[in-house]
Backbone as CSV, one residue per row, in Angstrom:
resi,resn,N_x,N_y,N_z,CA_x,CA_y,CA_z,C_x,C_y,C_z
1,UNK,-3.217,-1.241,-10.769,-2.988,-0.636,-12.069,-1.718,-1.219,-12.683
2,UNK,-2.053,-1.146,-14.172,-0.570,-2.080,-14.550,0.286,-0.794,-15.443
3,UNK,1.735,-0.996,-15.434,2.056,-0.125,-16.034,2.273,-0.588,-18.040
4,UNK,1.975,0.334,-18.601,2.039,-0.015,-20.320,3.500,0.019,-20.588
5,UNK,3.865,-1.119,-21.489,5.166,-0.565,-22.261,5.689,-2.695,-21.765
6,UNK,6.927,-2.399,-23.085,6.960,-3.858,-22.672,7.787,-4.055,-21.539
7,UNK,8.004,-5.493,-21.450,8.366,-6.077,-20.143,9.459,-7.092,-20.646
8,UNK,10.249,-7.175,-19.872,11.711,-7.851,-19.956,11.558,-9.271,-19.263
9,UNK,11.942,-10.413,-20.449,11.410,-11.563,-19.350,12.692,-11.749,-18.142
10,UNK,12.005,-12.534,-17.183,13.208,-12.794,-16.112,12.737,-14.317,-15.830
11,UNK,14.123,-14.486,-14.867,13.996,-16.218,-14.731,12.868,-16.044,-13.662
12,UNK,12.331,-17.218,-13.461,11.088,-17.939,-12.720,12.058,-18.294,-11.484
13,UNK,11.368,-17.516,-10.424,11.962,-18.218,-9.131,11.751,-19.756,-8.694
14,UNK,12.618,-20.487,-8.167,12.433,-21.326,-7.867,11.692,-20.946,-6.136
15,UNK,10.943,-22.188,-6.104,10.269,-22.051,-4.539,11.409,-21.809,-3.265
16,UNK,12.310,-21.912,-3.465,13.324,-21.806,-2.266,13.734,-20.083,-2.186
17,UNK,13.628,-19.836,-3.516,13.766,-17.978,-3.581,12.643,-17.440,-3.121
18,UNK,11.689,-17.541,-2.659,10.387,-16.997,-2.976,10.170,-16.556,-1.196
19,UNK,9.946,-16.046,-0.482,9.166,-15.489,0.272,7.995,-16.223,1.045
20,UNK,7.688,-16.916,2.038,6.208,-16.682,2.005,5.343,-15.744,2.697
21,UNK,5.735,-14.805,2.470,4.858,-13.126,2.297,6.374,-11.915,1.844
22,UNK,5.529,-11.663,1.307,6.156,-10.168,0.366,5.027,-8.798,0.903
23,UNK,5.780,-7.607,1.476,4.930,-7.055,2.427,5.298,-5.672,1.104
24,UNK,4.790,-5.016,0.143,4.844,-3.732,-0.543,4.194,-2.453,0.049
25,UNK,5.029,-2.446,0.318,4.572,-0.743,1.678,5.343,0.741,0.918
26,UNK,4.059,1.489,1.253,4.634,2.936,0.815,4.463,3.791,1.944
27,UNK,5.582,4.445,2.027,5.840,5.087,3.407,5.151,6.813,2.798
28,UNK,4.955,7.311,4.400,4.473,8.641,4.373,5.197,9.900,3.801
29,UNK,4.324,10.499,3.456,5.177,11.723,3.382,6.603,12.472,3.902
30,UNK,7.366,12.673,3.081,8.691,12.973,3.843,9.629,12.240,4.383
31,UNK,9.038,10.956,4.435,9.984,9.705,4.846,10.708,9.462,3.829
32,UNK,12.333,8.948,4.534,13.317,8.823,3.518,12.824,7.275,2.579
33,UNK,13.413,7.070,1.889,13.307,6.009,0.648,13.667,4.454,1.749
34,UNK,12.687,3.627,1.390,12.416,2.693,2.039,11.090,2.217,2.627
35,UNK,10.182,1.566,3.824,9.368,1.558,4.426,8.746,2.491,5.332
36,UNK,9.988,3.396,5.832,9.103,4.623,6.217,9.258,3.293,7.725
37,UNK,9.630,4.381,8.763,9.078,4.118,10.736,7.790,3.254,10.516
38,UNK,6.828,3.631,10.354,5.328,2.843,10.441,5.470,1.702,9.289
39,UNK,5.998,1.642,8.082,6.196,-0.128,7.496,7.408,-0.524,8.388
40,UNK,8.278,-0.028,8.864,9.343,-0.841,9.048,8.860,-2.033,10.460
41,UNK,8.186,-0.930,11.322,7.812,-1.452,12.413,6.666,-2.820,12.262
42,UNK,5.452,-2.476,11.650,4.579,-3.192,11.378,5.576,-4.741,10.295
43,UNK,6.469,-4.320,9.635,7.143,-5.985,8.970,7.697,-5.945,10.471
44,UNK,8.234,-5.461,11.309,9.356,-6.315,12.127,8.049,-7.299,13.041
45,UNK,6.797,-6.127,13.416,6.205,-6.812,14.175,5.227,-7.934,13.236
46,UNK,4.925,-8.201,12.218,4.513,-9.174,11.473,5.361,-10.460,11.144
47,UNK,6.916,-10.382,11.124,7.779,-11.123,10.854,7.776,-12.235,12.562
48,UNK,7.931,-11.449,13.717,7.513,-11.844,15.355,6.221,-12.693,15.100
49,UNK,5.021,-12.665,14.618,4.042,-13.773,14.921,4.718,-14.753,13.893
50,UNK,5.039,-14.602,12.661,5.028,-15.946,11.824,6.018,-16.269,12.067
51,UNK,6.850,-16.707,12.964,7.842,-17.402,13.016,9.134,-17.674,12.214
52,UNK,9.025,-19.403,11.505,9.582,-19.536,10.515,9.384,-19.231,9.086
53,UNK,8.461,-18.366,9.122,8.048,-18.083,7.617,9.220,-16.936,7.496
54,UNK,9.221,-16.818,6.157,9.969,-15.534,5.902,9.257,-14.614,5.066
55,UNK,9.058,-13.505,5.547,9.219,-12.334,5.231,9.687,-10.969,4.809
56,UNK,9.541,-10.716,2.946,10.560,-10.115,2.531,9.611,-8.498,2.395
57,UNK,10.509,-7.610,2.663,10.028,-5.839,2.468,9.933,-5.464,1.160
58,UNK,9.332,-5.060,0.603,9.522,-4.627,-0.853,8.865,-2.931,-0.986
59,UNK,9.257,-2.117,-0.422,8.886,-0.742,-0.258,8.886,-0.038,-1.426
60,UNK,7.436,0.672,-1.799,7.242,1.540,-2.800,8.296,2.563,-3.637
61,UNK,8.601,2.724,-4.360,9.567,3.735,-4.958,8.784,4.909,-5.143
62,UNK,8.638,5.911,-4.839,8.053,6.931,-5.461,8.297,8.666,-4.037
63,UNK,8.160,9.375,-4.647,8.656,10.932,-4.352,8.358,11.183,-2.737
64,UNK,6.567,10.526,-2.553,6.417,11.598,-0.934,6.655,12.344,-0.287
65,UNK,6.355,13.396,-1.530,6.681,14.187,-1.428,5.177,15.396,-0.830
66,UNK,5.052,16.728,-1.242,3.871,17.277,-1.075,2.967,17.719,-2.675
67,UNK,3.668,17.378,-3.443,3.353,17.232,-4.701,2.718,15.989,-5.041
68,UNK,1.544,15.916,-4.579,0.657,14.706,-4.288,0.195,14.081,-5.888
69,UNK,0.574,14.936,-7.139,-0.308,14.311,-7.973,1.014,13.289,-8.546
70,UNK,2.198,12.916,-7.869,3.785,12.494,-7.907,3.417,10.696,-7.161
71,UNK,2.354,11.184,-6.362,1.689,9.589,-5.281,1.413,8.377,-6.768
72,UNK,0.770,9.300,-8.214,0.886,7.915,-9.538,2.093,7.415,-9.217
73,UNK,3.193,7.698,-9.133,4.284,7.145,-9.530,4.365,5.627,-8.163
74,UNK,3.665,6.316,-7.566,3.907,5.366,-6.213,2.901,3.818,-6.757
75,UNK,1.495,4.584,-7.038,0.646,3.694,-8.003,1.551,2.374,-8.816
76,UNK,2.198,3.277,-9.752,2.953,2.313,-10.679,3.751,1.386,-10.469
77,UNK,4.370,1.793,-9.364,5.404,1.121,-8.846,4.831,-0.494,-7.712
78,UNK,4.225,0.112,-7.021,3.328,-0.476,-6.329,3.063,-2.115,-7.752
79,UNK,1.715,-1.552,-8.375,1.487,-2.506,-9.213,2.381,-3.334,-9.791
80,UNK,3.283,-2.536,-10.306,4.764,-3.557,-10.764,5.077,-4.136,-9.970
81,UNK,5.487,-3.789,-8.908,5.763,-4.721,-8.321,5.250,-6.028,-7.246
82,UNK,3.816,-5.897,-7.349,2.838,-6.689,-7.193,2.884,-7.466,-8.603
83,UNK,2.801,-7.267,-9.547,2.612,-8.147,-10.599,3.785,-8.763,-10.980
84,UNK,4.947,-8.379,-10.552,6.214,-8.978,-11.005,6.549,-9.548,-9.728
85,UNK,6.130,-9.917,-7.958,5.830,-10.913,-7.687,4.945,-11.838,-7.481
86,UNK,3.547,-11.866,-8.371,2.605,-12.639,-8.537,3.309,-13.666,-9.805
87,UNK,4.097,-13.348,-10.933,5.089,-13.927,-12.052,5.788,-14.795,-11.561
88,UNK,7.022,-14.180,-10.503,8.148,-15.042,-10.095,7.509,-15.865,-9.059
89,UNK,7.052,-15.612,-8.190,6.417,-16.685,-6.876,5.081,-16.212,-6.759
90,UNK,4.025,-17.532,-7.701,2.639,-17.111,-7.567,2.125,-17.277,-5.832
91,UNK,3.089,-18.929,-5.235,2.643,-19.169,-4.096,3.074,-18.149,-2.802
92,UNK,3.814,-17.245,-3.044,4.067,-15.873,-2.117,2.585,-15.147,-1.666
93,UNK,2.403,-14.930,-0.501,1.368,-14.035,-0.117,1.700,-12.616,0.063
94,UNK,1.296,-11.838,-0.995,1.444,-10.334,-0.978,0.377,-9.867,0.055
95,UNK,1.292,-8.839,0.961,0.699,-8.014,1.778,0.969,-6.274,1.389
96,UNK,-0.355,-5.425,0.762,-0.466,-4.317,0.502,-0.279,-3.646,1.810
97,UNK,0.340,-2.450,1.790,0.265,-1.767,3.093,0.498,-0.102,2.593
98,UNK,0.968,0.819,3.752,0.855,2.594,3.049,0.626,3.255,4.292
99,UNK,0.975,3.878,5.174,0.946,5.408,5.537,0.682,6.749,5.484
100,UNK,-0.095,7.328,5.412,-0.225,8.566,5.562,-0.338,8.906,3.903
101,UNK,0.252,9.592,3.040,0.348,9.253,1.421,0.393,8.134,0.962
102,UNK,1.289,7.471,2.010,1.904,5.864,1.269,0.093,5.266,0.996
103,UNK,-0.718,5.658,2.107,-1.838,4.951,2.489,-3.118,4.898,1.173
104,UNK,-2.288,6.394,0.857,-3.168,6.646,-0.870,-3.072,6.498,-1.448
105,UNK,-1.680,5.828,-1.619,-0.796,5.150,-2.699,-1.257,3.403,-3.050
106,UNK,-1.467,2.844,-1.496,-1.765,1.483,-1.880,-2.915,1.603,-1.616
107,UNK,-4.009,2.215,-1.553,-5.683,2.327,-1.450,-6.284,2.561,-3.032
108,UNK,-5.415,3.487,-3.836,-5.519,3.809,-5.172,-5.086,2.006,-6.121
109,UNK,-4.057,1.867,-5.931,-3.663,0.505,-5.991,-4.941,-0.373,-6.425
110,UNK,-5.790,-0.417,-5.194,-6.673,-1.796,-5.023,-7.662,-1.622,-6.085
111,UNK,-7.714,-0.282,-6.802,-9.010,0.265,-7.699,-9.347,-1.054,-8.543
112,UNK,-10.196,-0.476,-9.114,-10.879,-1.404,-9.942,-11.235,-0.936,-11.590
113,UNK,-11.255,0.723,-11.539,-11.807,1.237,-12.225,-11.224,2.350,-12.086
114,UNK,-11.366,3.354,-13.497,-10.953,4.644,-13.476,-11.557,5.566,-13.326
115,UNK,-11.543,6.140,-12.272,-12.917,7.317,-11.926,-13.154,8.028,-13.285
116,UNK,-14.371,8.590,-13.439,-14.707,8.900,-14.697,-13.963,10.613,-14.579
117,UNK,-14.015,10.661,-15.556,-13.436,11.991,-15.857,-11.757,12.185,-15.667
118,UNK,-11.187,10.882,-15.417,-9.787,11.230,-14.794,-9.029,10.631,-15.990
119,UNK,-7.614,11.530,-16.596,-6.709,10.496,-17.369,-5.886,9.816,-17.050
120,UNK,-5.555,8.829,-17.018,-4.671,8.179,-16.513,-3.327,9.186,-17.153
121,UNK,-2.106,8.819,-16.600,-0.668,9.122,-16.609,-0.427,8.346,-17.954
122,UNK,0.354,8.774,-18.664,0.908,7.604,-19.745,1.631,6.482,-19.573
123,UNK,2.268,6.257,-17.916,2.941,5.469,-17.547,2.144,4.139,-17.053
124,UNK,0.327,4.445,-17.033,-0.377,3.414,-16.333,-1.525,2.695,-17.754
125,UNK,-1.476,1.913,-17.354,-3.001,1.406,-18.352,-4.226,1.314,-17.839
126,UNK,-4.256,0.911,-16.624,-5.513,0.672,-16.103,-5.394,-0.121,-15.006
127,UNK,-6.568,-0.670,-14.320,-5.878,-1.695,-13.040,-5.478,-2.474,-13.106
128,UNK,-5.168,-3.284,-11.975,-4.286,-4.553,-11.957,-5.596,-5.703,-12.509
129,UNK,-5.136,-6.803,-12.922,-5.859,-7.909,-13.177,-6.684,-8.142,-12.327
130,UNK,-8.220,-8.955,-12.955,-8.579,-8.929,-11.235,-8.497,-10.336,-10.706
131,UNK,-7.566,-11.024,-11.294,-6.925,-12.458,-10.781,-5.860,-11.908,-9.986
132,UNK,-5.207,-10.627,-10.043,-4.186,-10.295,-8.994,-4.592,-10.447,-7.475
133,UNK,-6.315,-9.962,-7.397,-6.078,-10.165,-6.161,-5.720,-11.019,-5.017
134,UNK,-6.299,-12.495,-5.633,-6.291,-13.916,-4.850,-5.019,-13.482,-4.222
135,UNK,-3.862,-12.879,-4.658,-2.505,-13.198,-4.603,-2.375,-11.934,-3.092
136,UNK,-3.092,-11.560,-2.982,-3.099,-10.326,-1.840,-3.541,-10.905,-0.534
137,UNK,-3.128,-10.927,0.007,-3.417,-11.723,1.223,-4.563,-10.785,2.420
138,UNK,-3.432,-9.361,2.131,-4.072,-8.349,3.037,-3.888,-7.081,2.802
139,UNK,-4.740,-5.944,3.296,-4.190,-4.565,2.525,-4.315,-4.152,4.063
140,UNK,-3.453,-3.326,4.640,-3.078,-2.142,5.611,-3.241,-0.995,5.342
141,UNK,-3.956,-0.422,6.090,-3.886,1.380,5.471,-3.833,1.704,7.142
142,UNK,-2.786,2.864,7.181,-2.334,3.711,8.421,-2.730,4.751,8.526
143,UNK,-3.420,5.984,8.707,-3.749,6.941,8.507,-4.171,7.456,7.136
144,UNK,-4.899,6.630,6.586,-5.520,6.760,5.035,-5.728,8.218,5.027
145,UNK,-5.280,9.224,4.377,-6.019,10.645,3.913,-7.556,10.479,3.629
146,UNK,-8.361,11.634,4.370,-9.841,11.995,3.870,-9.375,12.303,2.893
147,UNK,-10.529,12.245,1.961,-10.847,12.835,0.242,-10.863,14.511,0.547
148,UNK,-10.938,14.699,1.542,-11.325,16.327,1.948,-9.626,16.815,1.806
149,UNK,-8.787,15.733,2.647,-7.460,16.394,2.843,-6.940,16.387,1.760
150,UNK,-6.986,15.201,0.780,-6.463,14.837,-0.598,-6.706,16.075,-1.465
151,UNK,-7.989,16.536,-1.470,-8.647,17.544,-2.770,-7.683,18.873,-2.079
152,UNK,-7.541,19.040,-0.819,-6.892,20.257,-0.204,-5.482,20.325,-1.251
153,UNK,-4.494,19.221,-1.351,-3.569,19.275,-1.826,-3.555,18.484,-2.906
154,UNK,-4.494,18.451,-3.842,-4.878,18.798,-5.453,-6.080,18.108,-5.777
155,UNK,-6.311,19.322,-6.017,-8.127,19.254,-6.250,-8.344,18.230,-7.513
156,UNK,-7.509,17.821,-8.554,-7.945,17.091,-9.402,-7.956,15.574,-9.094
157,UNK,-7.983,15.276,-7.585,-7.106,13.930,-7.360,-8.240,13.022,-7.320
158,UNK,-8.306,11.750,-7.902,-9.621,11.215,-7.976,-10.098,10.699,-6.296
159,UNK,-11.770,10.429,-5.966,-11.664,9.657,-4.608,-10.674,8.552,-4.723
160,UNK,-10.232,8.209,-3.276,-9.694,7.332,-2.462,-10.922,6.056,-2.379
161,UNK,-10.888,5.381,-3.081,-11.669,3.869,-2.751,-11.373,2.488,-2.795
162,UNK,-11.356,1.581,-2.106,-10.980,0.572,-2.224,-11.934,-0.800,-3.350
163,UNK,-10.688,-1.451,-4.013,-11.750,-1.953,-4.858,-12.338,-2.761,-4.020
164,UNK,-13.552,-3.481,-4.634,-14.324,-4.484,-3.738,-13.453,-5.871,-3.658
165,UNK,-12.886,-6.211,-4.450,-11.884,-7.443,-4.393,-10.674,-7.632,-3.041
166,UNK,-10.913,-5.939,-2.568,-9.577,-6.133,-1.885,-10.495,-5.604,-0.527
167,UNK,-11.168,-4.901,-0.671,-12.157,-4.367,0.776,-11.905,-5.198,1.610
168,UNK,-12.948,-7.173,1.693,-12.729,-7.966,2.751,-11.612,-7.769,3.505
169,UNK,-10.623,-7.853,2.668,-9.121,-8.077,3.632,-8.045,-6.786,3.589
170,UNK,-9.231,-5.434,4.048,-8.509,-4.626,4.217,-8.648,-3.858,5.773
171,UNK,-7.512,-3.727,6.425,-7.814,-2.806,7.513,-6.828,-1.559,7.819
172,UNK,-7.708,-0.718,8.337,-7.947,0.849,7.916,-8.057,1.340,9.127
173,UNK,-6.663,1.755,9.911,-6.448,2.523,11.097,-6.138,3.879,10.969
174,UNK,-7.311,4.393,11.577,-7.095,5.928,11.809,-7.255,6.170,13.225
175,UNK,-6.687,7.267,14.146,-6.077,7.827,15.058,-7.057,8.901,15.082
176,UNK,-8.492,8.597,15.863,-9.725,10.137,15.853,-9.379,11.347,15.928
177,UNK,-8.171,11.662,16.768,-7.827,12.912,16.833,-6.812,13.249,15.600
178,UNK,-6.430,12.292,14.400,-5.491,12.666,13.429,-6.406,13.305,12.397
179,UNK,-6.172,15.038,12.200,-6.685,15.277,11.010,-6.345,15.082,9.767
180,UNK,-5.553,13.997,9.643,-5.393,13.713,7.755,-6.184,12.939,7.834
181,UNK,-6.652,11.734,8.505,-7.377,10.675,8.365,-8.483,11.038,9.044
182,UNK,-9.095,11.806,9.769,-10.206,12.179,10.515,-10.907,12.961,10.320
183,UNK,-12.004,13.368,9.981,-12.704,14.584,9.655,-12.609,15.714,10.710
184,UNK,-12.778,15.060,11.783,-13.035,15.642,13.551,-11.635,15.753,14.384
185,UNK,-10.543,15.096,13.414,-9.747,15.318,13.609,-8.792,17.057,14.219
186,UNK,-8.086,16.719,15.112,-7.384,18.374,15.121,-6.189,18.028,16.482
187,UNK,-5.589,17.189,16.216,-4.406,17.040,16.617,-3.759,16.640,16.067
188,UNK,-2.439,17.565,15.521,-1.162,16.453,14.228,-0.321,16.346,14.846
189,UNK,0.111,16.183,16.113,0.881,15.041,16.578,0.246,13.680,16.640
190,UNK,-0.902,13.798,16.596,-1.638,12.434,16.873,-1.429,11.495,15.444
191,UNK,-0.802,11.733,14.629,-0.481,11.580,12.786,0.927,10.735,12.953
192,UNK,1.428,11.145,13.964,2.759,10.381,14.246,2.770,9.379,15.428
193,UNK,1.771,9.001,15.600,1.738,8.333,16.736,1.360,7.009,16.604
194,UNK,0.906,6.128,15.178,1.211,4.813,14.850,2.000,3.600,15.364
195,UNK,3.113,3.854,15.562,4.344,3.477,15.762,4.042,3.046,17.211
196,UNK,3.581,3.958,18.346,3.454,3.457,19.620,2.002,3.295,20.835
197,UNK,1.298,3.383,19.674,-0.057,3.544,20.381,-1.079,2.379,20.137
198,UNK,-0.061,0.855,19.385,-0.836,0.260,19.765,-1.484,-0.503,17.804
199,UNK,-1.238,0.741,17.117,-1.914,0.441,16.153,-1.349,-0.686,15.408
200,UNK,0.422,-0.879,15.242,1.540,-2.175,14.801,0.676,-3.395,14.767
201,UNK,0.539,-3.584,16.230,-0.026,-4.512,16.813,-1.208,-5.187,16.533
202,UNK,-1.996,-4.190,16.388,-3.507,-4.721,15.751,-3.528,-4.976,14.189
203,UNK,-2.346,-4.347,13.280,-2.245,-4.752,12.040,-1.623,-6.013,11.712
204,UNK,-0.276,-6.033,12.419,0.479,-7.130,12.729,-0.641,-8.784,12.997
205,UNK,-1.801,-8.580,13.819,-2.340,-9.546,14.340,-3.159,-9.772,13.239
206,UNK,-3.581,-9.001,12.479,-4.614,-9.009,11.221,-4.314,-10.101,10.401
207,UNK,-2.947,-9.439,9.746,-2.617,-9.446,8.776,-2.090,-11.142,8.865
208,UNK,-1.140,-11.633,10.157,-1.119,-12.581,11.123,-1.944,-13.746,10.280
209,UNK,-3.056,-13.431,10.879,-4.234,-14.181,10.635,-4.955,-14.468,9.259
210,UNK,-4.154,-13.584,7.987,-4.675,-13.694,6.803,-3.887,-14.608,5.808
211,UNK,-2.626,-14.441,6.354,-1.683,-14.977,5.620,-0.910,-16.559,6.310
């Protein structure tokens, strides 16, 4: 989604500024401002396979709070800043990623379309380009929220879907016994357990392999 209103030009990075991967992660609920335990871990362990590449964090701005219909802001931010490094370094490989809210934050992101019946925020226009995606290397989702848990904490919230542009190169770890991400779920310690059970690792290797 792009945000409306104008835009301030900036200088054009030169290739030596540029990244080759830019990782935009929105951390979970309640996590302080930054990547949030589960992005921080997954860049350290993504930064370990690629070697000499470099790898820069660019973590979502927005509330994560429990005031879930506050996750737009995460939306907006997200997109901006996907589109303002697709501008400065087209040859950068953006890696989408998200947690727990964060996870609904960059899953909403990948849309394509505006669920019918929903208004957008005045702060959004609509989705991202769909030339943005080439520029996505990979999308991460950590404990993606069911649509069941989402509507629990506001019923007006549109589904959770991934656009089709970004589907191929998306992977989507949920924890069976975690009920935010599980239907069958009914253990919430099992919600915090990302970090050491293995899941880093299998994103890390993904994502590895995309970029």
């Amino acid at each position: 989604m792009a945000i409306a209103g104008l835009w301030l030009a900036t200088p054009i990075a030169s290739a030596d500024d540029c990244p080759n991967v830019d990782v935009v992660f929105a951390r979970g609920t309640f996590e302080p401002a930054g990547p949030g335990a589960t992005g921080q871990a997954f860049i350290d362990a993504l930064q370990a396979r690629l070697g000499d590449k470099t790898v820069n964090s660019a973590p979502v701005d927005y509330p994560a709070s429990l005031d879930f219909p506050r996750a737009v802001d995460g939306v907006a931010n997200a997109s901006s800043q996907i589109r303002d490094i697709v501008s400065r370094c087209p040859n950068t490989r953006i890696v989408l990623g998200g947690y727990s809210q964060g996870a609904a934050v960059a899953a909403y992101t990948t849309a394509n379309a505006v669920p019918a019946g929903y208004a957008l925020p005045s702060d959004i226009s609509g989705p991202m380009a769909p030339e943005t995606a080439k520029h996505v290397a990979a999308v991460v989702l950590f404990a993606k929220p069911t649509n069941g848990f989402v509507n629990f904490l506001d019923r007006t919230a549109p589904p959770i879907e991934i656009g089709p542009a970004y589907a191929p190169k998306t992977l989507e770890i949920c924890v069976p016994e975690d009920p935010v991400c599980s239907p069958t779920g009914g253990d919430h310690k099992a919600h915090g357990s990302y970090v050491s059970n293995g899941s880093i690792d299998q994103a890390a290797d993904f994502v590895a392999s995309k970029v």
